[in-house]
C-alpha positions in Angstrom: -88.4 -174.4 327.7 -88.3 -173.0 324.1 -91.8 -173.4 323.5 -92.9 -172.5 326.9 -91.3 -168.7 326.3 -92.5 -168.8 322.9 -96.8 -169.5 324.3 -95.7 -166.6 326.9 -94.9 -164.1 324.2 -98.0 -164.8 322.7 -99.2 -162.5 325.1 -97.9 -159.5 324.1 -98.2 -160.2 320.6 -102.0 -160.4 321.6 -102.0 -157.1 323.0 -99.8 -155.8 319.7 -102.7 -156.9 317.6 -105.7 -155.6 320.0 -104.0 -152.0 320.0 -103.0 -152.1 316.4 -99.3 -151.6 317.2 -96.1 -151.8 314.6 -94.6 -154.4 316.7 -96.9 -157.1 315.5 -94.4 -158.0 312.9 -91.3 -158.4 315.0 -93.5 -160.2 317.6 -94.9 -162.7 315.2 -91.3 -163.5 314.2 -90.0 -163.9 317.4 -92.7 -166.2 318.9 -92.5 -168.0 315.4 -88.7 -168.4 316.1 -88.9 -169.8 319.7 -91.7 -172.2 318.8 -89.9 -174.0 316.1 -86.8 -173.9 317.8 -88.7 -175.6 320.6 -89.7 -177.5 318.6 -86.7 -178.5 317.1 -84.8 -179.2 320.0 -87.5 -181.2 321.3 -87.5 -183.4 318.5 -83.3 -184.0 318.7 -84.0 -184.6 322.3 -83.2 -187.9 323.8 -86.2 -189.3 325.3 -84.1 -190.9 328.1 -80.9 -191.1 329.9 -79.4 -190.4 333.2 -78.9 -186.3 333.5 -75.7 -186.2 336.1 -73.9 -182.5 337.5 -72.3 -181.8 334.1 -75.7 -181.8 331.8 -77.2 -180.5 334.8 -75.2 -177.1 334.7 -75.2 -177.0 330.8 -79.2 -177.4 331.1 -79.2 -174.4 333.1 -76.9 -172.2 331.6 -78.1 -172.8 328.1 -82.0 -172.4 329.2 -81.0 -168.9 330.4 -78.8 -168.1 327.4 -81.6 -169.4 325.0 -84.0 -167.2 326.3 -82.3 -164.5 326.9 -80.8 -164.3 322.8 -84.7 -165.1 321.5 -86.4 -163.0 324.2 -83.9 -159.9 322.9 -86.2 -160.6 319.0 -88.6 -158.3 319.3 -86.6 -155.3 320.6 -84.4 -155.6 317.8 -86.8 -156.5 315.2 -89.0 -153.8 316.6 -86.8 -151.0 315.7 -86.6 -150.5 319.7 -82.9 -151.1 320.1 -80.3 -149.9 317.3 -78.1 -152.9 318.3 -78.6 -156.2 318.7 -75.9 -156.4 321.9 -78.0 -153.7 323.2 -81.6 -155.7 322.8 -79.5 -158.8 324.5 -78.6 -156.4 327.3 -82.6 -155.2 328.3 -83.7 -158.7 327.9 -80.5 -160.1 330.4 -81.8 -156.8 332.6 -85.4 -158.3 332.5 -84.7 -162.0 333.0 -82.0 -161.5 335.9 -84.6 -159.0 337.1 -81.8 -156.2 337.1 -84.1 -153.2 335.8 -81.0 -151.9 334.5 -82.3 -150.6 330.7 -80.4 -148.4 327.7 -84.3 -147.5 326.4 -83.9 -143.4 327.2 -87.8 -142.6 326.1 -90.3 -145.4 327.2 -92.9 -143.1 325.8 -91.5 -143.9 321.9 -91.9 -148.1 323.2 -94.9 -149.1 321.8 -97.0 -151.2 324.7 -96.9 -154.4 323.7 -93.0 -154.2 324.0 -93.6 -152.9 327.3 -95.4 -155.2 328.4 -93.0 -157.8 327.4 -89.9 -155.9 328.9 -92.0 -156.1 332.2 -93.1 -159.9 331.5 -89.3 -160.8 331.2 -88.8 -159.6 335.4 -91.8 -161.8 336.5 -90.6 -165.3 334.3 -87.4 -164.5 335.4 -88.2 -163.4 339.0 -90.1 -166.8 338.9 -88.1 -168.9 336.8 -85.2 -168.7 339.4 -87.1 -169.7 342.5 -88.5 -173.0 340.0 -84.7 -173.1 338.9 -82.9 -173.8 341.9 -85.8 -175.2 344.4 -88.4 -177.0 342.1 -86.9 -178.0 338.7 -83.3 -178.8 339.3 -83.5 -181.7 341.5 -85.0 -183.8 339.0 -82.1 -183.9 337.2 -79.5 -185.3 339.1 -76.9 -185.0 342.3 -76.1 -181.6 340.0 -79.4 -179.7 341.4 -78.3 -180.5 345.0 -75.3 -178.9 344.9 -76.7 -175.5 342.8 -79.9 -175.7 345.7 -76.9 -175.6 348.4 -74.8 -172.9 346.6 -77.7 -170.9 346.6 -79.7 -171.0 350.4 -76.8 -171.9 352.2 -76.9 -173.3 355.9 -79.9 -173.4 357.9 -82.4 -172.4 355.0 -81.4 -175.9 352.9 -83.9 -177.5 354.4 -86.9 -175.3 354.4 -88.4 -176.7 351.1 -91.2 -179.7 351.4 -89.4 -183.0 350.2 -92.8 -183.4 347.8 -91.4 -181.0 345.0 -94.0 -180.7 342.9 -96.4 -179.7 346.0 -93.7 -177.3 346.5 -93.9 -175.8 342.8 -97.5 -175.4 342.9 -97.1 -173.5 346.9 -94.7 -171.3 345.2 -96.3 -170.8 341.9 -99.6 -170.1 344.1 -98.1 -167.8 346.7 -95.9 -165.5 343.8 -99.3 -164.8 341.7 -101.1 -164.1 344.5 -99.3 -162.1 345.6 -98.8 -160.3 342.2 -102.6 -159.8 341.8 -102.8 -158.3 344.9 -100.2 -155.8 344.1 -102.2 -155.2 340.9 -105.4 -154.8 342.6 -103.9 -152.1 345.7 -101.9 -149.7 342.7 -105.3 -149.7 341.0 -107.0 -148.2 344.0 -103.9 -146.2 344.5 -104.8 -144.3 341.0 -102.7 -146.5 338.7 -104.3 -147.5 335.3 -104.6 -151.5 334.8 -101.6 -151.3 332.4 -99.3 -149.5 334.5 -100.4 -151.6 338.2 -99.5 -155.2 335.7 -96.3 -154.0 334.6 -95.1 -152.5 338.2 -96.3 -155.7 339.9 -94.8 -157.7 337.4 -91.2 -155.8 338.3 -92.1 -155.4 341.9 -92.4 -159.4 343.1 -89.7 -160.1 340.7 -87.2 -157.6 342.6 -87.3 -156.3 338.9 -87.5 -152.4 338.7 -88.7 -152.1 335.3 -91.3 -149.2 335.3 -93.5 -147.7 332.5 -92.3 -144.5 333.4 -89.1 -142.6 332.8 -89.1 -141.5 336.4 -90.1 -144.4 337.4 -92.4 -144.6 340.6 -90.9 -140.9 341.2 -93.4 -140.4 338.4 -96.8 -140.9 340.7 -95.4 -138.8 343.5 -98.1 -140.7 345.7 -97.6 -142.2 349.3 -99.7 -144.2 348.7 -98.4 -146.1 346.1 -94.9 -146.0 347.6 -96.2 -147.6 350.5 -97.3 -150.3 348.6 -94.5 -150.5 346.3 -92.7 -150.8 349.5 -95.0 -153.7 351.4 -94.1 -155.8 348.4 -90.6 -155.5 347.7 -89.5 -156.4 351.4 -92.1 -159.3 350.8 -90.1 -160.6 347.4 -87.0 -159.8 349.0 -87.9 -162.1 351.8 -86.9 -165.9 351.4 -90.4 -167.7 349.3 -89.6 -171.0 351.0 -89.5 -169.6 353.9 -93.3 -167.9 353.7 -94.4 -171.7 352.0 -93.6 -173.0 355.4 -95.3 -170.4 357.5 -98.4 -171.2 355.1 -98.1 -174.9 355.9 -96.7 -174.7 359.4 -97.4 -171.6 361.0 -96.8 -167.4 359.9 -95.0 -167.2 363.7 -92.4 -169.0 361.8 -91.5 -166.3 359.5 -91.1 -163.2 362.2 -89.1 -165.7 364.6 -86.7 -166.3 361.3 -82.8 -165.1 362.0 -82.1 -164.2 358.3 -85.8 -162.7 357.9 -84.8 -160.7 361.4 -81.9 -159.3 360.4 -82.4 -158.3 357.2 -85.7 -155.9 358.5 -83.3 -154.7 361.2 -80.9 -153.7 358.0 -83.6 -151.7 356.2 -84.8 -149.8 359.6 -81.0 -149.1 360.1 -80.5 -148.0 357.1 -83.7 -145.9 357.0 -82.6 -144.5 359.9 -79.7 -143.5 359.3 -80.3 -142.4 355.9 -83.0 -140.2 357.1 -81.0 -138.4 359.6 -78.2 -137.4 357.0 -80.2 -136.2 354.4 -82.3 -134.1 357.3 -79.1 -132.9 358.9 -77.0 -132.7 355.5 -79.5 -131.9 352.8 -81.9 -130.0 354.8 -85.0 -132.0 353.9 -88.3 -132.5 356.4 -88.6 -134.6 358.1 -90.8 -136.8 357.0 -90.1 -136.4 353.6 -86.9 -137.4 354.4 -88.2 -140.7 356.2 -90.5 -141.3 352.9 -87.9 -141.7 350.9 -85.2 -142.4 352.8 -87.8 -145.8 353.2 -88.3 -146.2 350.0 -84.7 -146.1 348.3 -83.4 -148.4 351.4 -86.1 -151.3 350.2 -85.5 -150.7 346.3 -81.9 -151.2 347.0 -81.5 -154.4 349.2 -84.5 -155.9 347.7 -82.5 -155.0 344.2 -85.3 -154.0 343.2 -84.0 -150.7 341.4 -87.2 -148.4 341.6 -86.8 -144.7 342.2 -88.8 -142.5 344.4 -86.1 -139.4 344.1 -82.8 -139.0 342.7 -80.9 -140.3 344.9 -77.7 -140.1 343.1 -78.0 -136.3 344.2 -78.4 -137.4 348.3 -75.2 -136.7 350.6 -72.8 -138.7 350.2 -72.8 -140.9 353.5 -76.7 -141.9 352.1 -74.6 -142.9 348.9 -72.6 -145.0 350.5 -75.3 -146.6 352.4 -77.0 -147.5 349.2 -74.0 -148.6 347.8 -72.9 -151.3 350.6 -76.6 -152.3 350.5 -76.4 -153.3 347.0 -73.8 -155.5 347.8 -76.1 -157.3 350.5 -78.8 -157.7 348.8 -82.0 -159.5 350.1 -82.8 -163.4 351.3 -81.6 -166.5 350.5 -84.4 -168.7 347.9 -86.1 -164.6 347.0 -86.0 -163.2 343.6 -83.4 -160.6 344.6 -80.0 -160.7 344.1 -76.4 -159.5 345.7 -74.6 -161.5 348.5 -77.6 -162.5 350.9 -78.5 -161.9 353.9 -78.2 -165.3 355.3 -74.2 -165.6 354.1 -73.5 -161.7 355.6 -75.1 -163.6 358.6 -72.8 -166.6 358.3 -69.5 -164.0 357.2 -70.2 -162.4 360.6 -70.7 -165.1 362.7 -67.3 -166.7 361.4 -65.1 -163.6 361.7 -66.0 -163.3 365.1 -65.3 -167.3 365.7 -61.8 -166.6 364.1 -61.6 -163.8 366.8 -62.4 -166.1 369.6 -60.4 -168.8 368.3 -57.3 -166.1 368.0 -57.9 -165.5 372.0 -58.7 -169.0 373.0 -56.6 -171.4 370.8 -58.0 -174.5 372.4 -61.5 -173.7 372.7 -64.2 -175.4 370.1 -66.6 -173.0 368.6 -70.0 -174.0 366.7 -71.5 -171.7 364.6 -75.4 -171.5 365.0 -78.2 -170.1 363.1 -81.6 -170.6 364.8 -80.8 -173.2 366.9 -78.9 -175.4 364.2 -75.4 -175.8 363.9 -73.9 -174.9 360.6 -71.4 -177.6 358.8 -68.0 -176.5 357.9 -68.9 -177.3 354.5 -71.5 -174.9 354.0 -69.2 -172.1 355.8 -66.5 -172.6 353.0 -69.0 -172.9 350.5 -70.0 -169.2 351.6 -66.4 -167.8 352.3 -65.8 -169.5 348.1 -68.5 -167.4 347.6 -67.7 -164.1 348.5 -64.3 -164.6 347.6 -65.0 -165.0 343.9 -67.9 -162.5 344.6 -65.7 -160.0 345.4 -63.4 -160.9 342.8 -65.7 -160.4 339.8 -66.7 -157.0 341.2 -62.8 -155.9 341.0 -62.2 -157.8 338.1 -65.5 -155.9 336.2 -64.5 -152.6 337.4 -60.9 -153.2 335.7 -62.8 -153.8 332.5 -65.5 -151.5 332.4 -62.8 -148.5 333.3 -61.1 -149.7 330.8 -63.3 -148.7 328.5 -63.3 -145.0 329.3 -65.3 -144.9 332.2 -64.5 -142.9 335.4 -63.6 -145.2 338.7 -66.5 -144.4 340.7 -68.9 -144.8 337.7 -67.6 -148.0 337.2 -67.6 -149.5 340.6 -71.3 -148.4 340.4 -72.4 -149.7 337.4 -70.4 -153.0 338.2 -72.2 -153.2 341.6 -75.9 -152.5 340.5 -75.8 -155.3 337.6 -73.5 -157.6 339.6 -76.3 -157.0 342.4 -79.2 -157.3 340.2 -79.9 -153.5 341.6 -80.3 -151.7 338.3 -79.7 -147.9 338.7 -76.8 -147.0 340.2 -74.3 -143.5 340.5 -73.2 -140.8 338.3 -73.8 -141.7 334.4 -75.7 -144.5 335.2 -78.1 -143.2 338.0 -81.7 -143.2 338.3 -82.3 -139.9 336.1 -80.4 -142.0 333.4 -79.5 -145.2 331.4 -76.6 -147.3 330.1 -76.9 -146.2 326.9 -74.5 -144.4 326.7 -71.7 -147.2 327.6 -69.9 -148.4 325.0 -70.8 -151.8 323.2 -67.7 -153.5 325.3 -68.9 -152.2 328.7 -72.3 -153.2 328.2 -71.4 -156.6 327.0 -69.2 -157.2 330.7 -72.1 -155.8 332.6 -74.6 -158.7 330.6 -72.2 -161.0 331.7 -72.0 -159.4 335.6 -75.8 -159.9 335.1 -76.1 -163.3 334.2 -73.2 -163.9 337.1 -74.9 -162.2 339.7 -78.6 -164.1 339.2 -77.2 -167.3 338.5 -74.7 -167.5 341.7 -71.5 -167.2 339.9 -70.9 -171.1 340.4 -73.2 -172.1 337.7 -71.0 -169.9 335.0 -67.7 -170.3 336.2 -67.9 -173.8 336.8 -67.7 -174.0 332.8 -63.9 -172.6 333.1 -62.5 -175.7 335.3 -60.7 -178.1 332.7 -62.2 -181.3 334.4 -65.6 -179.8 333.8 -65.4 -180.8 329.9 -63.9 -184.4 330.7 -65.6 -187.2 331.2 -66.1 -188.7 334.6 -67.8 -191.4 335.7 -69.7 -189.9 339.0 -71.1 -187.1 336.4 
C-alpha cells in the first residue's frame, strides 16, 4: 500500500517541478519516504500464511494510519502547517474525506500541495469503497463481518460474487464519473485546475475546494447545479448504481434506501427554504438555490459552501445539524449514520410499538421485499449506540478544552460525520485552526472513527482482541 501512495504522490511532485514550486523539496522527501518504506515492509512481509479477523482489522487500521502520518510529509515539510499534529489533521480531513482544514489562506498553498490536499479526498473517497467491498474479503472471515458492519441488511448482497469484476465496475464507474464532473465545471467557467480539484472532493463526498469561500466563490448556478448532480450521485450507494449498470438503472429509482434518502433532501429543501423565506427574508428562489445546495453538501458530507449558512435561522441550523448525523447511503463515500440504518432504526421502533400493543403478535421487519435478520438489526441498534456515544463522549472532551457547548457539539458532529464545516468557530467562513492541539487531536480521531465505522477502531480496545484464538 506504501508504495502505491508513494507512485500517487509522484503526481503532485510532477506538477511541483512543471510550475517551479518550493514544494519540490518536501515532495521529493515524502514520496522518497513512502517508497522505501514500502519497500521495506514489503521485503519483512511474509510471502504466505492464513490472514484471519485479527490481522484482518490490524491490516486495515494500520494501512489508514500509514497513510495518513506519510501523506501529512509534505505539509509539514512544506512549511504549510506549523505543526506536525496539525499536517496529520488535513491529511486525516482529506483521507476520511471530511474537508474539515486548519489552512486559513489557500492562496499562500502553493499548487502542487493543493492538488495533493484534493488527491487525498478522491484515494480516500475510493479507497473506502475498495476497503470494505473489494479488498477485504480476500483476507479472511474478518472482511465479512467489516462488509456487514458497513451496508447493513438488505444492501449486503448487492455486490457481484466475482470481486475483482466488481473492483474494476467500481473503479470504472467512480472515474467516470469524475471526468465528467471535470469536463461540465469546465464549460461552467472553471479553469482545468480548479474543475480536477472540486471533482476530486466532489465524488469523494470530500469538500476540499481551492477557494477560501469555497464554491460560494463562483457564485454561478451553474456550477452549483452541477456540484449538486454529483454529490447526491456519491452520496448514493456505488453498488447499488454497479447493479443498475449490469441489471437494469429501474433498479436504482425503485431502491427503498435510494428513495428515502431523495425524499430527505427535498424535505429538507423544503423546509429549509420556507424558513429562511419567512425568517430571513430571502427570495424566493434564492432561497431554494441554496437552501438545495447546503441540504446536499450536508447529507452527502460533503462540506461545500454556497453561503454562510452558519448565519441562516436557526430552525435551517438545526436542520443541517440533524442531517449531518444521517448522512448519505450505505457502500457511498459519505459518512454519518446512513440512511439504510435510520431506515432500519425506524422500522424497529415502530415494531417495538406494535409489539407493546399486541404482545403476541410476530412482526418481520422488511426492506424491499426482504426480511431483515435479527442479527443485522442489533448489529445497527450496536451501532448507533456507540455512535451516539462517541459523539457525547467527544463533546466532553473537546469542551474541555475551552470550547463553548454548542461549538463543540458542532465541531464533534461535522468530523464524527465526515461533514467538515460546521457552527460558530468552526463554520464555513472559518477553520479549526484555532482549536487547541488537544481538541484537534480528538477530532482526528472522531475522523478516523466516523470513516472507518467505529467497529474497526474500537474493536482494538476488547482484551480478547490481543489473545490468541484459534477461529482468528
Amino acid at each position: 500500500m506504501m508504495l502505491v501512495y508513494g507512485l500517487f504522490m509522484v503526481v503532485p511532485l510532477a506538477l511541483a517541478i512543471v510550475w517551479r514550486e518550493a514544494s519540490i523539496g518536501a515532495l521529493t522527501i515524502s514520496v522518497l519516504s513512502c517508497l522505501v518504506t514500502g519497500g521495506v515492509m514489503a521485503f519483512l512481509a511474509p510471502s504466505s500464511g492464513r490472514i484471519g479477523i485479527r490481522e484482518g482489522y490490524a491490516t486495515v487500521l494500520g494501512g489508514w494510519l500509514f497513510a495518513s502520518l506519510f501523506g501529512a510529509l509534505p505539509y509539514w515539510l512544506g512549511g504549510v502547517m506549523p505543526t506536525y499534529i496539525d499536517a496529520v489533521f488535513e491529511t486525516v480531513s482529506g483521507l476520511t474525506t471530511t474537508g474539515a482544514s486548519v489552512i486559513d489562506r489557500l492562496d499562500d498553498v502553493p499548487r502542487s500541495i493543493i492538488f495533493w490536499r484534493s488527491m487525498t479526498h478522491w484515494l480516500g473517497g475510493m479507497g473506502i469503497i475498495v476497503l470494505f467491498i473489494v479488498i477485504l474479503p480476500h483476507i479472511g472471515a474478518g472482511a465479512a463481518h467489516l462488509f456487514k458492519a458497513e451496508v447493513p441488511g438488505p444492501t449486503a448482497d448487492r455486490v457481484s460474487p466475482r470481486i475483482r469484476d466488481t473492483a474494476i465496475a467500481l473503479w470504472i464507474i467512480y472515474t467516470i464519473l469524475t471526468v465528467a464532473e471535470i469536463v461540465l465545471l469546465m464549460l461552467a467557467g472553471m479553469s482545468l485546475f480548479d474543475a480536477v480539484n472540486h471533482a476530486f472532493a466532489t465524488l469523494a463526498t470530500g469538500g476540499f475546494s481551492t477557494k477560501d469561500a469555497s464554491i460560494k466563490h463562483y457564485d454561478s448556478l451553474a456550477i452549483e447545479l452541477i456540484v449538486v448532480l454529483f454529490m447526491i450521485i456519491a452520496g448514493g450507494n456505488f453498488a447499488l448504481y454497479f447493479q443498475g449498470w449490469q441489471k437494469g438503472w429501474h433498479r436504482v429509482y425503485r431502491d427503498t434506501e435510494f428513495k428515502v434518502y431523495l425524499v430527505i433532501i427535498a424535505a429538507s429543501t423544503f423546509l429549509i427554504a420556507v424558513n429562511l423565506c419567512l425568517a430571513a427574508g430571502e427570495e424566493a428562489g434564492k432561497a431554494l438555490r441554496v437552501a438545495l445546495f447546503q441540504v446536499a453538501s450536508i447529507i452527502t458530507t460533503t462540506g461545500f459552501a454556497s453561503a454562510d449558512f452558519d448565519a441562516w435561522p436557526p430552525l435551517a441550523k438545526l436542520v443541517l445539524f440533524i442531517l449531518m448525523f444521517i448522512g448519505g447511503s450505505a457502500g457511498s463515500t459519505a459518512g454519518g449514520i446512513k440512511v439504510s440504518r435510520i431506515i432500519l432504526l425506524v422500522k424497529q421502533g415502530w415494531a417495538e410499538l406494535k409489539r407493546s400493543l399486541h404482545p403476541r403478535v410476530v412482526v418481520s421487519i422488511c426492506v424491499d421485499q426482504k426480511s431483515v435478520e435479527p442479527t443485522v438489526l442489533n448489529t445497527v441498534c450496536q451501532f448507533f449506540f456507540l455512535y451516539m456515544f462517541t459523539f457525547f463522549a467527544a463533546v466532553l472532551l473537546v469542551a474541555a478544552t475551552g470550547l463553548a457547548p454548542f461549538d463543540a457539539m458542532s465541531a464533534v458532529a461535522a468530523t464524527l460525520g465526515n461533514v467538515g464545516p460546521g457552527f460558530g468557530v468552526v463554520g464555513p467562513t472559518t477553520t479549526y485552526s484555532s482549536l487547541s492541539p488537544l481538541a484537534k487531536t480528538v477530532l482526528t480521531l472522531c475522523m478516523l472513527l466516523g470513516r472507518l465505522e467505529l467497529f474497526t477502531l474500537l474493536v482494538f480496545l476488547r482484551p480478547e482482541f490481543w489473545r490468541a484464538h484459534r477461529n482468528w
